[in-house]
DRENVO-14515 format. One line per field, with one value per residue (C-alpha): residue number from 0; x, y, z. Coordinates in nm, 3 decimals. Example, Ala and Ser with C-alpha at 12.3 -4.5 7.8 and 13.67 -1.06 7.14 Angstrom:
residues 2
i <- 0;1 .
u <- 1.230;1.367 .
v <- -0.450;-0.106 .
w <- 0.780;0.714 .
//
This chain:
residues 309
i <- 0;1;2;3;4;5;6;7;8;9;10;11;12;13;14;15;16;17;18;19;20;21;22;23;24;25;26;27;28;29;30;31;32;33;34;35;36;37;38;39;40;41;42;43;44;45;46;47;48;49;50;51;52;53;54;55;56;57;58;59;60;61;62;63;64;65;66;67;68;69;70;71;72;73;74;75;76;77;78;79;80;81;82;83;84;85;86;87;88;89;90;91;92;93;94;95;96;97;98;99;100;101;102;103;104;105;106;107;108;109;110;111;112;113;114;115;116;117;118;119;120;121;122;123;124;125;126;127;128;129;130;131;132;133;134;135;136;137;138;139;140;141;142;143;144;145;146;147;148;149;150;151;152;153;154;155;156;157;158;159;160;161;162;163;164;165;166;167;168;169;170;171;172;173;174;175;176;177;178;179;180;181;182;183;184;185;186;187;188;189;190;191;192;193;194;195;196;197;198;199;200;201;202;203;204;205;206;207;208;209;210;211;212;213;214;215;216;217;218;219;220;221;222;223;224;225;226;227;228;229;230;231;232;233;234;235;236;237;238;239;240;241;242;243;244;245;246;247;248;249;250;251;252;253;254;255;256;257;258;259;260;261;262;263;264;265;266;267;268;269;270;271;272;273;274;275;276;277;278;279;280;281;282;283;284;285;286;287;288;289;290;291;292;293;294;295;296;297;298;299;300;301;302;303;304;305;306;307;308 .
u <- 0.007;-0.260;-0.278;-0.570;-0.476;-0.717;-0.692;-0.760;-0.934;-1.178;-1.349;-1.157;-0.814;-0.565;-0.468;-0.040;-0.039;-0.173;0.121;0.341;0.191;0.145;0.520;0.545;0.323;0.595;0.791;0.601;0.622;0.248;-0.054;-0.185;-0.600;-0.677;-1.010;-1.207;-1.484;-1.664;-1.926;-1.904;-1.525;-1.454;-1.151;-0.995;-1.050;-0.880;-0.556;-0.529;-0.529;-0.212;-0.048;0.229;0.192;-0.231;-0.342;-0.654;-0.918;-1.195;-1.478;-1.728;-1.901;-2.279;-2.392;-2.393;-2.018;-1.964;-1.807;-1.616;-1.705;-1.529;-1.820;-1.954;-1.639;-1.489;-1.812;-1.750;-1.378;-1.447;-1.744;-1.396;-1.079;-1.099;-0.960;-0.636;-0.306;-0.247;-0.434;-0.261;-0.373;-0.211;-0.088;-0.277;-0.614;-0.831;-0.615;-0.646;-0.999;-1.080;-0.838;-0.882;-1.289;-1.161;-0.933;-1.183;-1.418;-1.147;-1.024;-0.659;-0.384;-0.294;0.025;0.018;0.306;0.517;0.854;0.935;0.888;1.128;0.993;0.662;0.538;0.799;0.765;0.941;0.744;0.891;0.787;0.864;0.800;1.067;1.309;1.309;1.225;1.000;1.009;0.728;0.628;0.286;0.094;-0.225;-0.429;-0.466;-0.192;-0.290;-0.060;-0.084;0.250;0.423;0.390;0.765;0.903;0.816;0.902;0.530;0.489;0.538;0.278;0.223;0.033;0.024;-0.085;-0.470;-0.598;-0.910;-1.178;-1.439;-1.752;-1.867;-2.268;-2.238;-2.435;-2.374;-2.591;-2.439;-2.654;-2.398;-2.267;-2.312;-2.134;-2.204;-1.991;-1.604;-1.388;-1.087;-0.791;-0.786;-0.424;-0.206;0.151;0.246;0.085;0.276;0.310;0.435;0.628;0.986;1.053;0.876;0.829;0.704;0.648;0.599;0.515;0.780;0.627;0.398;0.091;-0.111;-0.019;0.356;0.238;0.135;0.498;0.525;0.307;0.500;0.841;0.629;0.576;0.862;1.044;0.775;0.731;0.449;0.312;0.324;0.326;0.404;0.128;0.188;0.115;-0.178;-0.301;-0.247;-0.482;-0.172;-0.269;-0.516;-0.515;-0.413;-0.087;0.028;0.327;0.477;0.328;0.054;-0.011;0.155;0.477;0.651;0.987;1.079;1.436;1.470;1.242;1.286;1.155;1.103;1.046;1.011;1.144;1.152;0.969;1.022;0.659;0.746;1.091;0.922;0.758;1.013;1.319;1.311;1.402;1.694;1.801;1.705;1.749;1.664;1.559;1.550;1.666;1.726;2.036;1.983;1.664;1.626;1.553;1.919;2.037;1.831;1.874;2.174;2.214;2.111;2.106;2.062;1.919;1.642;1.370;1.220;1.568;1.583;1.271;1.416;1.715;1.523;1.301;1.525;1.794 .
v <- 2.109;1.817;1.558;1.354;0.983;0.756;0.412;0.150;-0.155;-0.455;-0.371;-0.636;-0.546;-0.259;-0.295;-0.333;-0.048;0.190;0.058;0.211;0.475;0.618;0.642;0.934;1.140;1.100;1.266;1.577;1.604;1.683;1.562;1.243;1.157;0.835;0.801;0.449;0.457;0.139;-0.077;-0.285;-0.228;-0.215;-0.485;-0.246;0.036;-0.225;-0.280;0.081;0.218;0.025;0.235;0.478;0.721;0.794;1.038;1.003;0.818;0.933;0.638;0.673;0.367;0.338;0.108;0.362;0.331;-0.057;-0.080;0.226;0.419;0.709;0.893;0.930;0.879;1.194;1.373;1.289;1.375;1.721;1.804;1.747;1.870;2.198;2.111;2.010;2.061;1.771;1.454;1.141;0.828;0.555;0.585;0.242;0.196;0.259;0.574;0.685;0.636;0.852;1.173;1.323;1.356;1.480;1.759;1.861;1.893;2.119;2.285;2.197;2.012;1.644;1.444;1.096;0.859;1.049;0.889;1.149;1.412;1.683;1.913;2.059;2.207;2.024;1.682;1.438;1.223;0.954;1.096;0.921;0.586;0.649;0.814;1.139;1.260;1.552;1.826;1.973;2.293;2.334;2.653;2.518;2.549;2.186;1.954;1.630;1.340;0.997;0.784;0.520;0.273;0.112;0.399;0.407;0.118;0.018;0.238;0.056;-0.141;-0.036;-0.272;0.005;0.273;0.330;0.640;0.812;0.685;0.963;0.862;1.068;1.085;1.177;0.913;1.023;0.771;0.716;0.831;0.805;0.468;0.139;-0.154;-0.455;-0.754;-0.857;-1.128;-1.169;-1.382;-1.630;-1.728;-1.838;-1.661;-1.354;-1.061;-0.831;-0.503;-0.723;-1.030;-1.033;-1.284;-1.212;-1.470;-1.285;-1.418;-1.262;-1.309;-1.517;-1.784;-1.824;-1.970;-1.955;-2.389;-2.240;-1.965;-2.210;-2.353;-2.005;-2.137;-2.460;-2.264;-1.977;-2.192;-2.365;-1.983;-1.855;-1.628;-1.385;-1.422;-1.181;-1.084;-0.886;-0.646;-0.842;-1.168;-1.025;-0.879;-1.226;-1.383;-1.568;-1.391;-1.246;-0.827;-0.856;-1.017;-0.729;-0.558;-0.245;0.160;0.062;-0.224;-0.279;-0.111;-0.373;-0.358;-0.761;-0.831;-1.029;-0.992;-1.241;-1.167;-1.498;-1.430;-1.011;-0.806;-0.516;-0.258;0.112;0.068;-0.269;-0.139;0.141;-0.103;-0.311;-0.053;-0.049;-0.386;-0.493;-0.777;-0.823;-1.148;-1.167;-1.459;-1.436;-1.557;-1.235;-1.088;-0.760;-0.747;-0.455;-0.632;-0.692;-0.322;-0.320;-0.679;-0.763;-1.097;-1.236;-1.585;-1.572;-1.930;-2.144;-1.996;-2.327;-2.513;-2.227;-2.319;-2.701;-2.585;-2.366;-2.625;-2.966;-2.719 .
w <- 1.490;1.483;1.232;1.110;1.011;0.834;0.890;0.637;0.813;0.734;1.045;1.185;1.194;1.093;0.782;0.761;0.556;0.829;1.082;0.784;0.713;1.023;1.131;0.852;1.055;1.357;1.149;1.143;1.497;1.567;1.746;1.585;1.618;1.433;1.229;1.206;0.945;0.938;1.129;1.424;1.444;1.790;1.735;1.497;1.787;2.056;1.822;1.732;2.141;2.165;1.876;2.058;1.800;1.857;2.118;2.029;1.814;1.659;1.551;1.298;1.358;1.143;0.932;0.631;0.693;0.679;0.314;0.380;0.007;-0.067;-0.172;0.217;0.401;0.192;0.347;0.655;0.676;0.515;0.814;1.086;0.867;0.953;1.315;1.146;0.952;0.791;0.668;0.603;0.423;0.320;-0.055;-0.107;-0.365;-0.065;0.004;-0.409;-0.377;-0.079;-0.098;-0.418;-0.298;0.015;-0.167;-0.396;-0.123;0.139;-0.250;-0.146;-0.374;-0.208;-0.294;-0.329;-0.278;-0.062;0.044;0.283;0.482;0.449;0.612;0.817;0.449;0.214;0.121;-0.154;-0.422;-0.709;-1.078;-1.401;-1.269;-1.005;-1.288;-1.073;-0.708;-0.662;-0.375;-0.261;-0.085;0.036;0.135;0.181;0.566;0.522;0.385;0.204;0.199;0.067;0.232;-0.012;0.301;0.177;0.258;0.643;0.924;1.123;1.441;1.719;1.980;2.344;2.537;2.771;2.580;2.625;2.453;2.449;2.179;2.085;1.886;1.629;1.526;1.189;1.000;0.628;0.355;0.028;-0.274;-0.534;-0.495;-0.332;-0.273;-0.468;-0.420;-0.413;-0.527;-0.285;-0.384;-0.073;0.023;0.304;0.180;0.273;0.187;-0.130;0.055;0.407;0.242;0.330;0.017;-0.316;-0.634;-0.913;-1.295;-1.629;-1.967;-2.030;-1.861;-2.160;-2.003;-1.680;-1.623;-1.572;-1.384;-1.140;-1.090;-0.899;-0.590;-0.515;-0.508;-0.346;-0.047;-0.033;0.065;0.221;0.004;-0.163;-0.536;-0.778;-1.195;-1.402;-1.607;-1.884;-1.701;-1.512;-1.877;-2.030;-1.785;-1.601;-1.278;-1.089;-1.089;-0.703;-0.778;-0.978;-0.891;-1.029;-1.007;-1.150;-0.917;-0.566;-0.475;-0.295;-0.049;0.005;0.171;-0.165;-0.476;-0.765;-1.136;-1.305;-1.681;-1.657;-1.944;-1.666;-1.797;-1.615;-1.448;-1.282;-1.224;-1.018;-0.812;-0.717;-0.691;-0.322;-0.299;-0.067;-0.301;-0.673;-0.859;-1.233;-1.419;-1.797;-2.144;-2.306;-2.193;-2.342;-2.109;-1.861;-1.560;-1.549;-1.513;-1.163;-1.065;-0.833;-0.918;-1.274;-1.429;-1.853;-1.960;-1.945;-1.648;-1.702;-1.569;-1.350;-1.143;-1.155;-0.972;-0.711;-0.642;-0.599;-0.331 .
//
């Protein structure tokens, strides 16, 4: 069996999610050939040879390619698919972009978020905001999966591991889309997906002034920032901060909710969390049926406490 992995890049480096993701595809115990869509990536080409897991990588590399749209890259992917059994991708918004145009195009069902691999056709997926675990059986030529990167360790690094690069010509424009510009929230913490420590605030911080009392005690722990929807919607946050299924499904050793009623689609972003500690006044609040440690009170006095240790 081969499998065709898609890495997610900034045509500088790998992406952490594709170290993730990748391990699920050890799991299927078949051939793995990455693919590199972008321009002028050849670091991103250097960093993935020395991936254990990659026998071989295939790199688009054309100008036509640089921002990496879905609406070419999903061309491109269909012209090759046929050489393989499965495709995986992963379950990140640059993964939910690209495979649904890629299944339409290959008419074959694709599963996003997958947790694990069960078997070489059956595979398991959260549903109900993580109420419920769905198994899967596909019968499809060509399998589709989308890997929850939380739910995989990174592959490991081989500094002697060398594989064969193969360039493909395929220079496919975009006439649907094009990319216009992008506003990245520039910080030196941790990323959300990678941070082994996560601060995250809600509404009940009331305004976007306390939402800054987040960073200080952010970087006093080392830690990632992130919100709630509600503080995100309430302009306390950027959209990149946002945790939950709707945002960024996170897996810290220790996650603390500052001001978060809990609601089930934050829950389900935050329930693979090794330690949970809830911060709220309302003890009826929901946060506190998932949280292993809770304090009731004051979040304001809270943050005093945290910050003077």
């Amino acid at each position: 069996m081969k499998t065709l992995f898609i890495a997610e890049h900034n045509n500088q480096t790998l992406r952490s999610s594709s170290f993730h993701a990748l391990s699920a595809a050890k799991e299927l115990d078949s051939t793995v050939d990455m693919l590199v869509i972008g321009y002028q990536c050849s670091k991103v080409v250097e960093e993935a040879q020395k991936l254990a897991l990659v026998n071989k990588i295939l790199l688009a590399d054309k100008e036509n390619y640089k921002d990496q749209l879905a609406e070419n890259s999903a061309v491109l992917i269909n012209e090759i698919a046929k050489d393989y059994d499965y495709i995986i991708i992963p379950s990140t918004t640059f993964g939910k972009n690209l495979l649904p145009r890629v299944a339409a195009l290959l008419d074959v069902a694709m599963f996003t978020d997958v947790i694990k691999i069960v078997s070489e056709d059956t595979f398991q997926r959260p549903i109900y905001a993580g109420n419920a675990i769905e198994t899967i059986k596909s019968e499809d030529k060509i399998k589709l999966l989308a890997i929850r990167t939380t739910s995989f360790n990174a592959t490991n690094i081989s500094e002697t591991t060398n594989c064969e690069v193969e360039m493909l010509n395929q220079d496919i424009p975009n006439t649907l889309s094009s990319f216009v510009s992008q506003d990245l929230t520039k910080s030196a913490r941790p990323e959300l997906s990678d941070a082994k420590i996560v601060i995250s605030g809600g509404r009940g911080l009331k305004t976007a002034e306390n939402f800054k009392l987040l960073e200080k005690l952010a970087d006093k722990y080392g830690a990632a920032l992130g919100a709630s929807r509600a503080a995100v919607d309430a302009g306390f946050a950027p959209n990149d901060y946002q945790v939950g299924q709707t945002g960024k499904v996170v897996a810290p050793d220790l996650y603390i909710a500052i001001g978060i009623s809990g609601a089930i689609q934050h829950l389900a972003g935050i329930k693979d969390s090794k330690v949970i500690v809830a911060i709220n006044n309302d003890p009826e609040a929901p946060i506190f049926k998932s949280a292993n440690y809770g304090i009731v009170g004051d979040l304001f006095g809270a943050l005093k406490e945290f910050d003077s240790e």
